[in-house]
C-alpha positions as CSV (number, residue, x, y, z in Angstrom):
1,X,0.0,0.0,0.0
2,X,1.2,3.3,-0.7
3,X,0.2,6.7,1.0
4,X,0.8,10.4,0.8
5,X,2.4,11.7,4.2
6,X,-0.6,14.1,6.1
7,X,0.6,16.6,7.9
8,X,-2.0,16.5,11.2
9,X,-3.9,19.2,12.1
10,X,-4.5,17.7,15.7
11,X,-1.5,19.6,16.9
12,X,1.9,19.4,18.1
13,X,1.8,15.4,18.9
14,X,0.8,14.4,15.9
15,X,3.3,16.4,13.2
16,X,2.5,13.6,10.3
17,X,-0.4,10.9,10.0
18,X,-0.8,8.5,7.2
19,X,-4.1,9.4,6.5
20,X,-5.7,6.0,5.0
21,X,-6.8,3.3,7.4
22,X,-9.6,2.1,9.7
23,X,-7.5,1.6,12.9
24,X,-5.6,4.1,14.4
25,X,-2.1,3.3,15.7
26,X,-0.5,5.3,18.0
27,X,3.2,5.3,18.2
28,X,6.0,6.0,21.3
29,X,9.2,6.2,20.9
30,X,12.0,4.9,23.2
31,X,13.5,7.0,25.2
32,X,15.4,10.4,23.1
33,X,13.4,9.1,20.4
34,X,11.1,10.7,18.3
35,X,8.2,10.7,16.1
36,X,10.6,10.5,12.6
37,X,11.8,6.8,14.2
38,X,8.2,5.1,12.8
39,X,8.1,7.5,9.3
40,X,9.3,4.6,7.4
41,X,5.9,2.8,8.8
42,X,3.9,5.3,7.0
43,X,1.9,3.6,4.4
44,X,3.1,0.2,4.6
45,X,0.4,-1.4,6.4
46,X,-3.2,-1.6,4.9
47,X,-5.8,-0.8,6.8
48,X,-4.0,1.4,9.6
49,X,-3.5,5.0,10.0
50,X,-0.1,5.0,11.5
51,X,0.0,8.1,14.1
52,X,3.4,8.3,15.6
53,X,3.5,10.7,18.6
54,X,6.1,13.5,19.3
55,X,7.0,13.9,22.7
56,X,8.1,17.4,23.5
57,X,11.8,18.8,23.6
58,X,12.6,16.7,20.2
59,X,12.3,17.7,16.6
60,X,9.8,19.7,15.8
61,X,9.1,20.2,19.4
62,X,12.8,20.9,20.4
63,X,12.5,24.3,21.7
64,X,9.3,22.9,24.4
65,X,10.3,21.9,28.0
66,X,10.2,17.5,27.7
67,X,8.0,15.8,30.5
68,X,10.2,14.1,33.6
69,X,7.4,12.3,35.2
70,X,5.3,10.0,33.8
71,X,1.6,11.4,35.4
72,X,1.9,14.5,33.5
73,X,3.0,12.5,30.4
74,X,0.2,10.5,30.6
75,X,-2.7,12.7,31.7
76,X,-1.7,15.1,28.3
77,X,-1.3,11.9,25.8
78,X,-4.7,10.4,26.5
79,X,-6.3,14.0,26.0
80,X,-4.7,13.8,22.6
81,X,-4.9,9.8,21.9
82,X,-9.0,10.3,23.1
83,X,-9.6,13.3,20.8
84,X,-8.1,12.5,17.8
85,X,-9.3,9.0,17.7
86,X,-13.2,9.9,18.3
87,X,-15.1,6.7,17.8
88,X,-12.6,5.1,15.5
89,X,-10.6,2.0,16.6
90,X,-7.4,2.2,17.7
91,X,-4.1,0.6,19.1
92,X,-1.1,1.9,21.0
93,X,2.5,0.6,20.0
94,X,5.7,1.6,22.6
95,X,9.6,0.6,22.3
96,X,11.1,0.6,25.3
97,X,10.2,3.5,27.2
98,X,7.3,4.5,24.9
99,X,6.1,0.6,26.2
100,X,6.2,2.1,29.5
101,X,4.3,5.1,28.5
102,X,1.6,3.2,26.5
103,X,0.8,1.1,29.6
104,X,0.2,3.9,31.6
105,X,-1.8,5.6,28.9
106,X,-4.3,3.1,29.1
107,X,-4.6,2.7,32.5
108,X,-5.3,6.8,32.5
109,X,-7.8,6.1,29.6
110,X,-9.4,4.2,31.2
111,X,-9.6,5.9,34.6
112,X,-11.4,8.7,32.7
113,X,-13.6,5.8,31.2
114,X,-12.2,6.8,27.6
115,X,-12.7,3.5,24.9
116,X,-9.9,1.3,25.2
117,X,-7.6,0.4,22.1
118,X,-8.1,-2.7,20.0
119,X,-4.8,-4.2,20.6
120,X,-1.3,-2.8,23.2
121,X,2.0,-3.5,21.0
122,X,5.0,-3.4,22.9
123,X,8.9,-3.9,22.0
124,X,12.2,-3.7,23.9
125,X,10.4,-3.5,27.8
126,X,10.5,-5.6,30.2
127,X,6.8,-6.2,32.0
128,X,6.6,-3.0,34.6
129,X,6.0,-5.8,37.2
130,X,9.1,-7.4,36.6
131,X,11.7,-7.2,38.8
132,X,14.7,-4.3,37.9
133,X,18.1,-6.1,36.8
134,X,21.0,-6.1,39.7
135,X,23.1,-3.2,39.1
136,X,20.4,-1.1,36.6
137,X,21.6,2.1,36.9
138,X,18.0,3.3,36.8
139,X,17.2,2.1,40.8
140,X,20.0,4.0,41.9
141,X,21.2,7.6,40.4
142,X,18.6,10.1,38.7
143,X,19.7,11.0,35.4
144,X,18.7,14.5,36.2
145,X,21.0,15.0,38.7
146,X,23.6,12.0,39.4
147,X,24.7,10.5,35.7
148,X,27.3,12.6,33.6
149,X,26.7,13.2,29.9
150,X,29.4,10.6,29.2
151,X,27.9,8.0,31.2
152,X,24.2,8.3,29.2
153,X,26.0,8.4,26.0
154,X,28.3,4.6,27.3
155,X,24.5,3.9,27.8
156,X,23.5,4.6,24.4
157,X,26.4,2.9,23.2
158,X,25.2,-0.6,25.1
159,X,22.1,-0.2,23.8
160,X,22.9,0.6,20.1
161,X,20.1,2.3,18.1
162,X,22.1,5.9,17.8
163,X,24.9,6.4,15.2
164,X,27.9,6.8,16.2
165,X,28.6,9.9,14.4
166,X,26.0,11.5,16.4
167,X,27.2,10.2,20.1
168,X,30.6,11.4,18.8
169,X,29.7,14.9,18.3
170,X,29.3,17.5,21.1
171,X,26.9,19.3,19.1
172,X,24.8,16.8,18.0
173,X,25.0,15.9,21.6
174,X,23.8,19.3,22.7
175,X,20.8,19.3,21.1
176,X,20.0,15.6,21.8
177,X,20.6,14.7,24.9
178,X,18.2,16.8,27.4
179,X,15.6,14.6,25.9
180,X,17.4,11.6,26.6
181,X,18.0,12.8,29.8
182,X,14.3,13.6,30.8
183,X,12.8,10.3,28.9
184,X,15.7,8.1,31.1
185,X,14.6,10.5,34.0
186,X,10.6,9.4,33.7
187,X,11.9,6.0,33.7
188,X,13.9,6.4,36.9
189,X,10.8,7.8,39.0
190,X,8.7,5.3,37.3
191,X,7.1,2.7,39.9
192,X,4.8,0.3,39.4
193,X,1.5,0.3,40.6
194,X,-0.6,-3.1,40.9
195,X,-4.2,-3.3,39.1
196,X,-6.1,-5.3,37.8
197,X,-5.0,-6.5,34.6
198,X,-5.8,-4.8,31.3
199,X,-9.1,-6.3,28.8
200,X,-6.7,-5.1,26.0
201,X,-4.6,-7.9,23.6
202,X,-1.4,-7.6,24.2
203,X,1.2,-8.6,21.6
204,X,5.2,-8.2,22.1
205,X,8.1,-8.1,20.4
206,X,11.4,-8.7,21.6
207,X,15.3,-9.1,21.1
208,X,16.5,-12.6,21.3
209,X,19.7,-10.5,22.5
210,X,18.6,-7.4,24.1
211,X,20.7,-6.4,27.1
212,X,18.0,-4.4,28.6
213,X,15.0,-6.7,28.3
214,X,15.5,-10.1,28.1
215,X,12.6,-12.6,26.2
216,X,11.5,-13.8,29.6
217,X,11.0,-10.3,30.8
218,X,8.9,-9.0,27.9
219,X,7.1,-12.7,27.7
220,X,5.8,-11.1,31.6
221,X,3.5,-8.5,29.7
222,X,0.9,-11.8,29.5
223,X,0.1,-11.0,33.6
224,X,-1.0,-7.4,32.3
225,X,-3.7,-8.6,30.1
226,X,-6.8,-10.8,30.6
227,X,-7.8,-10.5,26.7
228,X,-5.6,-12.9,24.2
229,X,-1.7,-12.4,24.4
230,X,0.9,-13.1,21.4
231,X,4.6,-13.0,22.0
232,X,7.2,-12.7,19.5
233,X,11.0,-13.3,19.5
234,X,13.4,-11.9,16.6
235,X,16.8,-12.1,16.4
236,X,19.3,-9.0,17.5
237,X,19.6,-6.4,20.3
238,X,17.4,-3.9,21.9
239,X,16.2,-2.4,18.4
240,X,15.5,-5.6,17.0
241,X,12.1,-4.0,16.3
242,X,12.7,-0.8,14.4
243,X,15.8,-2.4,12.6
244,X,13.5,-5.7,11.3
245,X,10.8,-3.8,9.8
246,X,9.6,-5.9,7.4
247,X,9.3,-8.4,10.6
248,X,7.9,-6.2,13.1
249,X,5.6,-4.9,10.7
250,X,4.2,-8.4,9.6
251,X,3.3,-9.1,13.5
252,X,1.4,-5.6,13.9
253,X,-0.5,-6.4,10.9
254,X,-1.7,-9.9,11.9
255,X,-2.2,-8.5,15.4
256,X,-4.5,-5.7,13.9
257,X,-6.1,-8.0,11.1
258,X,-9.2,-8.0,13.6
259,X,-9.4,-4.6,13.7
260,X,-9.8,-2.8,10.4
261,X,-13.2,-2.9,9.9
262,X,-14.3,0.8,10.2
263,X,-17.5,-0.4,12.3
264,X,-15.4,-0.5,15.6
265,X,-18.5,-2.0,17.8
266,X,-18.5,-5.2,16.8
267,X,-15.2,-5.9,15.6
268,X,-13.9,-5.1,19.6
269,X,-16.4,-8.3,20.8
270,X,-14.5,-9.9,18.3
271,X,-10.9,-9.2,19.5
272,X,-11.5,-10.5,22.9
């Protein structure tokens, strides 16, 4: 399938849309990351209006303050998630952080009793109940206050996912890593709060390899969810995900088949 790029008129979040589709999916980066890391998803899969999200302080949004907590984060995403979607069907997708940040989006929309999505996709995150890794640097310092610039970017290194060239180059740096701080900064004042479990499908996708959430870890999501759960393994690191497209984006579509009839009613008895 092949679609023209949209540029949204549903504000700062949304700064590109494909516009064809009869499920909305909703995308968060990982941490530092931005809305440009799912462009490539743009009109390659039928039947969904990809809709990646731009957290603030990045891109088109470098110049706004970024979020450092996640309640905040949350309580302004499912505004915009709940108000552009309407009464259409729609599905969240998170790597790593953005994971994170789409759990608790749900969980807030459906506090406010909002419609929940068709489907949860999440890649490169451990389940928030799992427990943190021995030595994670995350249960101990605040990136706000306690980790150096140089030990992020040995972080970023472990991780892969950022050129070199850019974690090489103090002004690239500069410009890049307040984000990175504040995203790695939600995560560190993240804690998880028990509740009952989600009546969402959850499907996952994760690194045979990745150094920051093992295949065990991720497999955990299936205690968040009392709808149908799907887990997938590919092979390579923490950004197995967004390097295997053609992969990753055969699993969203399957996951979504369900969902792209444009009468959402009946197709959401159906994905239970």
């Amino acid at each position: 399938m092949t679609a023209a790029i949209e540029r949204t008129r549903t504000g700062p979040w949304l700064p590109f849309t494909d516009p064809a589709g009869g499920v909305r999916l909703y995308c968060l980066p990982h941490a530092g990351g931005a809305a440009s890391a799912f462009r490539p998803w743009l009109g390659r899969l039928d039947g969904v209006s990809v809709r990646p999200l731009q957290p603030p302080g990045r891109e088109s949004r470098a110049r706004e303050t970024p979020h450092v907590r996640m309640g905040p984060l949350v309580a302004e995403l499912a505004e915009v998630v709940l108000g552009d979607a309407r009464d259409a069907p729609y599905a969240v997708y998170g790597h790593s952080l953005g994971a994170l940040v789409g759990f608790e989006l749900i969980h807030e929309i459906r506090r406010l009793g909002g419609p929940p999505p068709v489907r949860f996709l999440v890649s490169g995150c451990s389940a928030p109940q799992w427990p943190d890794e021995p030595g994670d640097p995350f249960t101990t310092t605040d990136p706000e206050i306690d980790m150096t610039d140089n030990q992020i970017v040995a972080l970023l290194r472990l991780l892969g996912g950022t050129p070199e060239q850019f974690l090489s180059n103090p002004m690239v740096l500069r410009m890049i890593l307040p984000a990175i701080r504040a995203d790695l900064a939600v995560k560190c004042a993240y804690r998880y709060e028990p509740r009952p479990p989600l009546e969402v499908p959850i499907t996952t996708i994760a690194g045979r390899t990745d150094p920051r959430a093992g295949v065990a870890s991720i497999a955990a999501w299936r205690e968040q969810t009392v709808r149908r759960f799907q887990a997938h393994v590919l092979h390579g690191g923490h950004f197995a995900a967004l390097e295997q497209l053609d992969a990753t984006l055969g699993h969203i579509g399957r996951a979504l088949a369900g969902a792209r009839d444009p009468h959402p009613g009946p197709q959401r008895q159906r994905q239970r």
